[in-house]
Every structure is written in structure tokens, then in C-alpha cells.
C-alpha positions in Angstrom: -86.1 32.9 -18.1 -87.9 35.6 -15.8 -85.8 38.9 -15.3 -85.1 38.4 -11.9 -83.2 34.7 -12.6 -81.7 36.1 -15.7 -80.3 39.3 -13.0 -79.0 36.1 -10.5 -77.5 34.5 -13.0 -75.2 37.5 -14.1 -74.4 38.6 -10.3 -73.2 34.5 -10.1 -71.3 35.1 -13.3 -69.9 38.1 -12.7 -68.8 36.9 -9.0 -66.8 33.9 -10.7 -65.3 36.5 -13.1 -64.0 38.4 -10.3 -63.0 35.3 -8.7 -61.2 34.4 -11.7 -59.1 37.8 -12.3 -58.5 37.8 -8.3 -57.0 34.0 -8.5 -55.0 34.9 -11.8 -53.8 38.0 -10.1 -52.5 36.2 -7.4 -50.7 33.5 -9.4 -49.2 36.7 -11.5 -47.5 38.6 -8.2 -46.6 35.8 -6.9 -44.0 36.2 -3.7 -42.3 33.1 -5.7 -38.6 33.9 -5.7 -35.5 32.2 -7.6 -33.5 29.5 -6.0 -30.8 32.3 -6.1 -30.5 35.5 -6.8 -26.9 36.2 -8.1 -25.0 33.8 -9.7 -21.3 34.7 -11.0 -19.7 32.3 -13.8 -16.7 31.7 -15.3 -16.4 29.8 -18.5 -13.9 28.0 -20.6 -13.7 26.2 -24.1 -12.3 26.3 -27.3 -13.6 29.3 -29.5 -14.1 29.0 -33.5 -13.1 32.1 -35.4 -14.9 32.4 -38.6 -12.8 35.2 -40.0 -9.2 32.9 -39.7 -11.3 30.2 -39.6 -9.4 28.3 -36.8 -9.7 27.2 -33.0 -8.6 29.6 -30.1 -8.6 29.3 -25.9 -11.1 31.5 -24.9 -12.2 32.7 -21.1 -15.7 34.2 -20.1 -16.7 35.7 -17.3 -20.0 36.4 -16.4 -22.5 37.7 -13.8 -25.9 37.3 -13.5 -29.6 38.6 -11.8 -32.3 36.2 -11.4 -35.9 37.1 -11.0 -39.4 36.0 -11.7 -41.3 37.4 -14.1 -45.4 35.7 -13.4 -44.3 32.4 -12.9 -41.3 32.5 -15.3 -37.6 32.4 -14.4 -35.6 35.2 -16.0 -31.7 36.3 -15.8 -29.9 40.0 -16.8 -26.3 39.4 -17.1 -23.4 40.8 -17.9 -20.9 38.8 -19.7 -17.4 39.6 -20.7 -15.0 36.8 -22.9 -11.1 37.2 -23.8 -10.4 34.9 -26.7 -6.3 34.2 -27.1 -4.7 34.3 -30.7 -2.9 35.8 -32.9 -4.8 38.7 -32.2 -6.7 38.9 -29.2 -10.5 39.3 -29.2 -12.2 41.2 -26.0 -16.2 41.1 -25.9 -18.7 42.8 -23.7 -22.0 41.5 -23.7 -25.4 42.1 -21.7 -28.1 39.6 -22.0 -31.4 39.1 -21.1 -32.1 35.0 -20.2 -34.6 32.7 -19.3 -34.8 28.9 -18.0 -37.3 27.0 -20.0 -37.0 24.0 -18.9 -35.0 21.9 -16.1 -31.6 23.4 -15.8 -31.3 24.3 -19.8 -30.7 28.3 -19.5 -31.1 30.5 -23.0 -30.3 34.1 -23.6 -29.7 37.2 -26.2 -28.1 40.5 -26.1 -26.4 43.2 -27.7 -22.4 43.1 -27.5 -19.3 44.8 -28.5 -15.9 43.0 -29.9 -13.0 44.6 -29.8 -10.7 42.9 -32.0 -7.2 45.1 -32.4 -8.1 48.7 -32.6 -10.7 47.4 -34.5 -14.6 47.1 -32.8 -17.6 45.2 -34.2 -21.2 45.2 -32.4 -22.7 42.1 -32.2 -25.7 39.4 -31.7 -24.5 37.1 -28.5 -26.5 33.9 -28.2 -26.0 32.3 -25.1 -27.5 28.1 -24.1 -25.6 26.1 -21.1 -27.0 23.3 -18.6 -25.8 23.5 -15.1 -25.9 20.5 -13.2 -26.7 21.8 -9.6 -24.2 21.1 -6.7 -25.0 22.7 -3.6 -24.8 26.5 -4.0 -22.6 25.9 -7.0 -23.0 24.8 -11.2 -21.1 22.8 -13.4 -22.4 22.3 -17.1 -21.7 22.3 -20.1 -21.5 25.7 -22.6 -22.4 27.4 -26.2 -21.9 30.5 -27.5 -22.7 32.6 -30.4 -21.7 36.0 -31.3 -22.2 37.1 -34.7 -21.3 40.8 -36.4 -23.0 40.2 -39.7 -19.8 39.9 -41.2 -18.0 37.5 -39.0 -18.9 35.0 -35.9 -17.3 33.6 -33.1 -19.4 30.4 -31.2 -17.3 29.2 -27.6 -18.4 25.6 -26.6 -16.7 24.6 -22.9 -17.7 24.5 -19.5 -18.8 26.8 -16.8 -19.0 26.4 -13.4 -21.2 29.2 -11.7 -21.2 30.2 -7.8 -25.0 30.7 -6.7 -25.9 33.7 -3.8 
């Protein structure tokens, strides 16, 4: 190949290259936005104590922010649950989520129980599937939040208001 084709044929690579980045750049800060932004949940179930190693009524509450990240749906949430018992357990959690597939929602964060005067910081696990019903969700729920020493896991429902 004479130096002059072998020159053309790097400006022709080099233009597809930069056509390449500029497409994938594109794609990356994409204008795409959520269905909805905020969505704020409220959850319900029966919650397993490992500790006394029985069922309680538990309540959750949660609120969450949802963005795209590239071309992948993400959440931030805050999440608080009561648990009813003999001794009731408060938790504060904030999460970081995403939506891998369909409806199926996942997250993980760092929380605090408060259990008594006593207070444990924990792993929270989050999975539900909302079933979509016009600017509101009804799925089911599960829950993990683990201390190291002791766990709690929630399975219910949760029905989430979308704006």
C-alpha cells in the first residue's frame, strides 16, 4: 500500500472512531427521563425476628428519587419501618436501587435499628415488583436487614404513589 492510501485509510478510520465516541456519547447523556420521578411507598407484611425468633406486624414507609444513569434506571430512597412486638423495633434506612428488569426493583443501604434504648447499624436489602396502575403501584415485597448478629426480613405488599 502507497503512503498516500495508507494516510486515507487512517483519516477514514479515524473519522468512524470519532463517529463512534460522538454516537456512544450521545446514547450516554441521553435526555431519557424516568416514567416518574418521585414515588412515595408504604409497605406492609409480616416481619421475622431472628433474635425471638417469631412473627411481628411491621409498617414501612418509604420515599424515593428516580433518575437515569446512561441508559440505566436508578432510585435513592429513604426508607423508614416500625415493627410491633413485645419490644418495638424503629429502622432508618437509605438505599441506593436500580430496576433490572421489567418492574422487579433491587436495592442496598446502610441503616440504623433502634430496638429499646438499644441501636444496631445494619445491611438493608430491599426487592419488590410493582404492578403499574395509572400513576400508582401495587406489588408484592422483601426485606432484609441484617446487624451481623441478628436479622429481620419483612415480606408484604406495598403500594407506591408515582409524581
Amino acid at each position: 500500500m502507497s503512503k498516500p492510501q495508507n494516510i486515507e485509510k487512517k483519516k477514514t478510520n479515524m473519522r468512524g472512531l470519532i463517529l463512534l465516541i460522538i454516537f456512544s456519547t450521545v446514547n450516554i447523556v441521553s435526555t431519557a427521563q424516568p416514567a416518574h420521578r418521585h414515588s412515595l411507598g408504604l409497605g406492609a407484611g409480616a416481619v421475622y425476628l431472628s433474635d425471638d425468633k417469631i412473627f411481628s406486624p411491621g409498617l414501612q414507609l418509604e420515599y424515593a428519587y428516580h433518575f437515569i444513569w446512561g441508559t440505566t434506571p436508578l432510585h435513592a430512597s429513604a426508607c423508614t419501618e416500625l415493627i410491633f412486638g413485645e419490644e418495638r423495633h424503629i429502622g432508618l434506612a437509605l438505599g441506593l436501587g436500580f430496576t433490572p428488569i421489567g418492574n422487579l426493583d433491587l436495592g442496598i443501604g446502610p441503616g440504623v435499628m433502634f430496638e429499646g434504648k438499644k441501636h444496631y447499624f445494619c445491611l438493608h436489602l430491599s426487592g419488590s415488583w410493582g404492578f403499574d396502575l395509572r400513576g400508582f403501584s401495587m406489588g408484592p415485597i422483601v426485606e432484609l436487614a441484617h446487624t451481623g448478629r441478628h436479622f429481620h426480613m419483612l415480606a408484604g405488599l406495598i403500594f407506591e404513589i408515582d409524581f
